[in-house]
C-alpha positions as CSV (number, residue, x, y, z in Angstrom):
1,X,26.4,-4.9,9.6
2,X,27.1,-7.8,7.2
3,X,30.5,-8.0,8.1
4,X,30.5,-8.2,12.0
5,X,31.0,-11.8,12.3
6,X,34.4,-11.5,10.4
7,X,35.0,-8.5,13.1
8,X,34.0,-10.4,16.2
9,X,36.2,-13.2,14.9
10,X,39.2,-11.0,14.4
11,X,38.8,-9.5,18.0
12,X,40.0,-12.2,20.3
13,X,43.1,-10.4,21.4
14,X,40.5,-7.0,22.7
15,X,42.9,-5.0,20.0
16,X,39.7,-4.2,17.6
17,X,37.1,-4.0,20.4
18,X,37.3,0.1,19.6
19,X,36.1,-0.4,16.0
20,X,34.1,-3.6,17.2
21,X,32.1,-0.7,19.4
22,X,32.3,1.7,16.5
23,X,30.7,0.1,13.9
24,X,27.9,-1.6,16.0
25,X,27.2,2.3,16.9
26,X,27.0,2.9,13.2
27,X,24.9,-0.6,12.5
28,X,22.4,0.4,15.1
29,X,21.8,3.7,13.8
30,X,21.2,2.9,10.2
31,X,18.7,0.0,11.7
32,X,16.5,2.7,13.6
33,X,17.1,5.0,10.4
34,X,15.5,2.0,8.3
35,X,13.0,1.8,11.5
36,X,12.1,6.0,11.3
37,X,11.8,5.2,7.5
38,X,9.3,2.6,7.5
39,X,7.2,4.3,10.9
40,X,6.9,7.7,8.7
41,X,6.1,6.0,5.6
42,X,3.8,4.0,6.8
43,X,1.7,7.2,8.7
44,X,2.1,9.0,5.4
45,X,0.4,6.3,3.8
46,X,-2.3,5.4,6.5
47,X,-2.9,9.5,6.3
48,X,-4.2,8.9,2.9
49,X,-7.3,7.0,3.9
50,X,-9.0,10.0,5.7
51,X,-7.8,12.1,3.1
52,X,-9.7,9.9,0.9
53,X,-13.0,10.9,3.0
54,X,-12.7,14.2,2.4
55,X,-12.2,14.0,-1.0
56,X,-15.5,12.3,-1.3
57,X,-17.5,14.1,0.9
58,X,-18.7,17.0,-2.3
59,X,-20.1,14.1,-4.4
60,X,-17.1,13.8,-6.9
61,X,-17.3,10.7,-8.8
62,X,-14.7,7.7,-8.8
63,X,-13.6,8.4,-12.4
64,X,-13.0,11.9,-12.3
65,X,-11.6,11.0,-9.2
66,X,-9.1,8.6,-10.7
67,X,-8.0,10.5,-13.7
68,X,-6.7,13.2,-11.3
69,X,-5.1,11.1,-9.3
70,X,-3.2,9.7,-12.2
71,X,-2.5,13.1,-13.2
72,X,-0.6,14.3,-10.2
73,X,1.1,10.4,-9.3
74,X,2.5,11.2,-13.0
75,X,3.6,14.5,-12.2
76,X,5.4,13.2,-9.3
77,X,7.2,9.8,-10.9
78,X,8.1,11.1,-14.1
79,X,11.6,13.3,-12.7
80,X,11.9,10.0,-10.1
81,X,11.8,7.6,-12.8
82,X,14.0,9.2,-15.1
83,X,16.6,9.5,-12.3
84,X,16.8,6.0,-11.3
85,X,17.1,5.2,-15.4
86,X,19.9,7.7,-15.6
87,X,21.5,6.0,-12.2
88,X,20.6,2.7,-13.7
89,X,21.1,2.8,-17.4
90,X,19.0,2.1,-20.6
91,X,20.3,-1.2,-21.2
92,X,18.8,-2.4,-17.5
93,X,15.1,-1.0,-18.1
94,X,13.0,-3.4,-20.0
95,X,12.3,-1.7,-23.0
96,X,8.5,-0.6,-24.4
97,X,6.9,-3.3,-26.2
98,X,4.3,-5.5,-26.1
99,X,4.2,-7.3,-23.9
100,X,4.9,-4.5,-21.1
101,X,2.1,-2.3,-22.1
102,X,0.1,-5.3,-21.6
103,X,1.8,-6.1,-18.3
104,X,1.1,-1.9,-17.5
105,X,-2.5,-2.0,-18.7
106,X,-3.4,-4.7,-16.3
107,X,-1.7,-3.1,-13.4
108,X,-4.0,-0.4,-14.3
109,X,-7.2,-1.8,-14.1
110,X,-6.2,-4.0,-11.7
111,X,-4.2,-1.7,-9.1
112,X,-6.2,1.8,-9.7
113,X,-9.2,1.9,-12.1
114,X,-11.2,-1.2,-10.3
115,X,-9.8,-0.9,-6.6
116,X,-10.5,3.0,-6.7
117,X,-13.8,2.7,-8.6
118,X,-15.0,1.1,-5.4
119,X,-12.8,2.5,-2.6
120,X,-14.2,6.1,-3.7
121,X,-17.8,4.3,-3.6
122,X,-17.5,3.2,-0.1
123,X,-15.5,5.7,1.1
124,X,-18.3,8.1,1.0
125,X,-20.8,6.0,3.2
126,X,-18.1,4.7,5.6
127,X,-15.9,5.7,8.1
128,X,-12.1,6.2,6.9
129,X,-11.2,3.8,10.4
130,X,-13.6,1.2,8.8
131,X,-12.1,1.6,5.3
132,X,-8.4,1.5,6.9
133,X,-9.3,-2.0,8.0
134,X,-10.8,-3.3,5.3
135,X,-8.4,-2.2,3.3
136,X,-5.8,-4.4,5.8
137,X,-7.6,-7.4,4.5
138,X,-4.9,-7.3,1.1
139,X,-2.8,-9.8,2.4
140,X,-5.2,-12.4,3.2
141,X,-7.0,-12.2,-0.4
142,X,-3.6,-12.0,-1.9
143,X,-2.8,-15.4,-0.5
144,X,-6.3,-17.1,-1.3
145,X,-5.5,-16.0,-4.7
146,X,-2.0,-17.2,-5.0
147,X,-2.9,-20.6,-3.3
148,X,-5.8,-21.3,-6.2
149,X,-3.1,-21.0,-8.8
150,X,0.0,-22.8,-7.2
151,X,2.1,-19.9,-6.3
152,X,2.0,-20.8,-2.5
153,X,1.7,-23.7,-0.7
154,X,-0.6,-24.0,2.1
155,X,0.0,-23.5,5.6
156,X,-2.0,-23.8,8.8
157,X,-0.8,-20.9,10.9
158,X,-1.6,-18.8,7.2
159,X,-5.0,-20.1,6.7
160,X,-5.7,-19.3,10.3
161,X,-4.3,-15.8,9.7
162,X,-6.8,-15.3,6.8
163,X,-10.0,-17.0,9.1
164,X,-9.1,-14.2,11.7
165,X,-9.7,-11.6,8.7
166,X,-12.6,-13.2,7.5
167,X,-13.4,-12.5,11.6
168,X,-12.5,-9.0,11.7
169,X,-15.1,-8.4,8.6
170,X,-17.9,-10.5,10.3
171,X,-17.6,-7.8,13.2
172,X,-17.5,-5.2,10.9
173,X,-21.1,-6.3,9.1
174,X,-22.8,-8.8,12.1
175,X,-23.6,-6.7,14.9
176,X,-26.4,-3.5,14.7
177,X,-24.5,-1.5,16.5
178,X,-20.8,-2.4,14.9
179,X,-21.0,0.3,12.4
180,X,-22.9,4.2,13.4
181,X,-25.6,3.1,10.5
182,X,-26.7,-0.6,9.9
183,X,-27.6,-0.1,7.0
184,X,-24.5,0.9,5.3
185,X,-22.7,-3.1,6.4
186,X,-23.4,-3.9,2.2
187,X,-20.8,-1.1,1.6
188,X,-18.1,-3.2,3.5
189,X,-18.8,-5.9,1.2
190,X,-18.6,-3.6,-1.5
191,X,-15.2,-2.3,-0.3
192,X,-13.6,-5.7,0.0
193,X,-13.8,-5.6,-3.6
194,X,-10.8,-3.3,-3.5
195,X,-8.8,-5.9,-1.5
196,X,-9.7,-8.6,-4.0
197,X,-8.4,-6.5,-6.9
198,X,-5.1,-6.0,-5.7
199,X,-5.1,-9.4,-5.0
200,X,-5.6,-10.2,-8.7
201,X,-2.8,-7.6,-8.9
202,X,-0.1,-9.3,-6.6
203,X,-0.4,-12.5,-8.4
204,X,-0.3,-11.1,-11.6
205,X,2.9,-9.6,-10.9
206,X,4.6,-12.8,-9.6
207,X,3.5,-14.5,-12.5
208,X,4.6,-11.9,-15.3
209,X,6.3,-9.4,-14.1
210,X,9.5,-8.5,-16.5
211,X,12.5,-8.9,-15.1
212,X,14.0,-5.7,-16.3
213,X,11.0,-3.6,-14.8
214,X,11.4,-1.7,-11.5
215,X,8.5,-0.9,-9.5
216,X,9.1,2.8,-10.3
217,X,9.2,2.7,-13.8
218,X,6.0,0.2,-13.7
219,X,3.9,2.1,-11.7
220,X,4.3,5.5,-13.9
221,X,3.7,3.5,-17.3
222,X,0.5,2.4,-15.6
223,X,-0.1,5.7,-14.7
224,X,0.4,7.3,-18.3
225,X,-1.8,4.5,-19.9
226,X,-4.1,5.1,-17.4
227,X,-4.9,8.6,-17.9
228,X,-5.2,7.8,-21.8
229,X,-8.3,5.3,-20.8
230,X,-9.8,6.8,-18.0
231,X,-10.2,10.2,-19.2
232,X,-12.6,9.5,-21.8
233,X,-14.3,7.1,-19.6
234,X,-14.8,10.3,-17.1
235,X,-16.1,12.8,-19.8
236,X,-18.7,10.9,-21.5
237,X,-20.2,9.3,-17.6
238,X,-20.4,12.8,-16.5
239,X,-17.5,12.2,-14.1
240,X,-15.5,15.0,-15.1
241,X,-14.0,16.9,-12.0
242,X,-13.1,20.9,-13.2
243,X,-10.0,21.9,-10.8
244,X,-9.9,25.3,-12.4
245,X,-12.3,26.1,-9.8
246,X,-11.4,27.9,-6.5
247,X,-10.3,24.5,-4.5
248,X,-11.5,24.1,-1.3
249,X,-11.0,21.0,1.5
250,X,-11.9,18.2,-1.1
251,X,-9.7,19.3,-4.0
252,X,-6.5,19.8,-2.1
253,X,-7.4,16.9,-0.3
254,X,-6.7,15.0,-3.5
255,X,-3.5,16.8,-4.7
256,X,-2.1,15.8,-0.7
257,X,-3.3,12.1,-0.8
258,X,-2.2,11.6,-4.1
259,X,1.4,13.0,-3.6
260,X,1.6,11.3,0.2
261,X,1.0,7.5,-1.5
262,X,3.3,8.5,-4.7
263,X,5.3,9.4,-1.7
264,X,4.9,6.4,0.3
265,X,5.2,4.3,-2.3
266,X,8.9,5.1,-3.8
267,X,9.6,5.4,0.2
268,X,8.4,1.9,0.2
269,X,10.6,0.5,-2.5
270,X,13.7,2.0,-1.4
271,X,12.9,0.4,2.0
272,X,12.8,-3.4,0.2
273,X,15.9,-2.8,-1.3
274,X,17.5,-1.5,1.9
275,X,15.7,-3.3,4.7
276,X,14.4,-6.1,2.9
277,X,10.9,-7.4,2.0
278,X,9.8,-9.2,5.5
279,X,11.1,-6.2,7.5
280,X,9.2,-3.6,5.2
281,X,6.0,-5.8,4.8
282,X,5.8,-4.4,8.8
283,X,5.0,-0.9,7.1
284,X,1.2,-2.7,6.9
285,X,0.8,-2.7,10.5
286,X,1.9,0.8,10.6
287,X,-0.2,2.0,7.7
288,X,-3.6,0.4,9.1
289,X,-3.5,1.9,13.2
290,X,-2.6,5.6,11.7
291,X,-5.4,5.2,9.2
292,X,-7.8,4.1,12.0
293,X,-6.1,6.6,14.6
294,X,-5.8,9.3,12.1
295,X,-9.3,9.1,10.9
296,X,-10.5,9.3,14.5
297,X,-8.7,12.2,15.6
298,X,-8.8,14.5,12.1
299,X,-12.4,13.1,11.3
300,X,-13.6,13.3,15.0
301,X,-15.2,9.7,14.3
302,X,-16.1,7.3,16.9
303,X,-16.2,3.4,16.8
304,X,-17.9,0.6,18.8
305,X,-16.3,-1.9,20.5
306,X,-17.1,-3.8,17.7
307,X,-14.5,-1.9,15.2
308,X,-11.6,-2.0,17.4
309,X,-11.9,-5.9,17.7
310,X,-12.1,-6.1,14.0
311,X,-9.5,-4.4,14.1
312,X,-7.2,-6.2,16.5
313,X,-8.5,-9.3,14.5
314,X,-7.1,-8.1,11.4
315,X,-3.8,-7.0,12.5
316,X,-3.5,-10.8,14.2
317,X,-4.3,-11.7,10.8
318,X,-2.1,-9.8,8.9
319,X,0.9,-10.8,11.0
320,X,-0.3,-14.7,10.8
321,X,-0.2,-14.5,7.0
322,X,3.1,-13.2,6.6
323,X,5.3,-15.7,4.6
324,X,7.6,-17.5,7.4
325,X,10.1,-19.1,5.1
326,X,11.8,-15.1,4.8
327,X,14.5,-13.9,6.7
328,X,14.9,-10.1,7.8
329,X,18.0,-8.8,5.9
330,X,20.6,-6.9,7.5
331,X,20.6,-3.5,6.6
332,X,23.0,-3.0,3.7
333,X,25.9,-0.2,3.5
């Protein structure tokens, strides 16, 4: 695909046109490859958020909760990671110091232990569709965030973008009958706290990220040194989950959702490096209708007019706060 304007040039005479045809066959197909790529990834992922309803719906507390979670994303990373260091080499990997345990410690808290802590909470007194859209509401903290501490600049259609979330969770908590009990609107607030977190998280990143860190490699170091902190943090609150129970809906629940976003996630990052970042920033959209529409169909839950508003708010949103200086790469080969 990079190369077609060199071939279009070349093909005045009509004595390429064959190959012309060809490789525009060939382009196309890798573009709705990259297309099927980001559509499964991003159901995969949106699957997770009913998934996450079931796994609350015994009582099991956030911490427990957590530390299995990091159990099983570790599982899953460790023979990932060390195949992309083997493909990569040591001397590209930023090496274990300082300075990156710090950088994996605050990925941690900020990117599991505090988002979970309270997506677990209000999972259990919301419905997964509600949570799905909250949840959309990342991008629009993210940018609040980076525009307090100078890593964006300010731009009208943005702010707008983040006034229509701010929307979507006013239908969400204003009206009686926007959620099936009233009284549970203060656990939407309580689940934007997730949103803010990985806020806190994204700018963090842009600020110290090291170079020589891949995603992959990051998010399985946070991971380790997350099961090292959370675990006593579970025994001693009375948190502790015991899997070597008989397992019923709830525990495999947890094994599935926390394979599908280790899943989603790698799925993700070879999409950035393939697709590019606007193109796979679409994966969003995709992740927050399946959440909704999974949640309504698996969970059997209903929503008022209200929720599908918010809803359509938040995806306006989401699309309005997308960066616009970006261009969509062309699929590489």
């Amino acid at each position: 695909m990079a190369g077609f304007a060199h071939i279009v040039m070349a093909d005045r005479g009509g004595k390429c046109s064959l190959s012309f045809h060809f490789m525009i066959g060939i382009g196309l197909m890798r573009r709705f490859g990259v297309l099927v790529v980001l559509l499964v990834m991003g159901i995969v992922w949106g699957a997770t958020i009913p998934l996450t309803k079931v796994v609350v719906s015994t009582g099991y507390q956030p911490l427990g909760l957590i530390f299995w979670q990091l159990i099983f994303t570790t599982i899953v990373l460790t023979p990932i990671a060390l195949v992309r260091r083997l493909k990569s080499g040591p001397a590209k990997q930023s090496p274990l110091n300082l300075q990156t345990l710090v950088f994996f410690l605050v990925i941690v808290l900020l990117g599991t232990l505090v988002p979970n802590s309270f997506s677990y909470f209000s999972a259990a007194q919301l419905p997964a569709g509600v949570m799905s859209i909250v949840i959309a509401s990342v991008p629009m903290f993210a940018l609040i965030i980076a525009l307090a501490l100078g890593i964006e600049k300010p731009a009208a259609i943005r702010i707008i973008g983040v006034l229509s979330g701010a929307a979507a969770v006013v239908l969400l908590i204003g009206p009686k009958t926007s959620l099936p009990d009233p009284e549970k609107a203060i656990y939407v607030l309580v689940a934007l706290l997730a949103p803010v977190s990985y806020g806190f998280e994204g700018s963090y990143i842009a600020l110290r990220a090291p170079k020589q860190l891949d995603p992959a490699m990051t998010l399985l170091g946070a991971s380790v040194l997350g099961i090292f902190i959370v675990a006593p943090l579970a025994y001693f609150s009375s948190s502790w989950i015991d899997l070597s129970i008989e397992w019923q809906a709830p525990e495999w629940a947890l094994l599935a959702s926390s394979v599908m976003h280790t899943f989603a996630y790698t799925g993700y990052i070879w999409l950035v490096g393939v697709a590019g970042v606007v193109f796979s920033s679409q994966i969003a959209y995709v992740v927050t209708i399946a959440g909704v529409l999974i949640s309504a169909v698996a969970l059997n839950e209903t929503y008022s007019i209200w929720v599908w508003a918010a809803l359509a708010l938040m995806l306006m949103g989401m699309a309005l706060v997308q960066p616009r200086q970006i261009t969509l790469q062309p699929v590489k080969e």
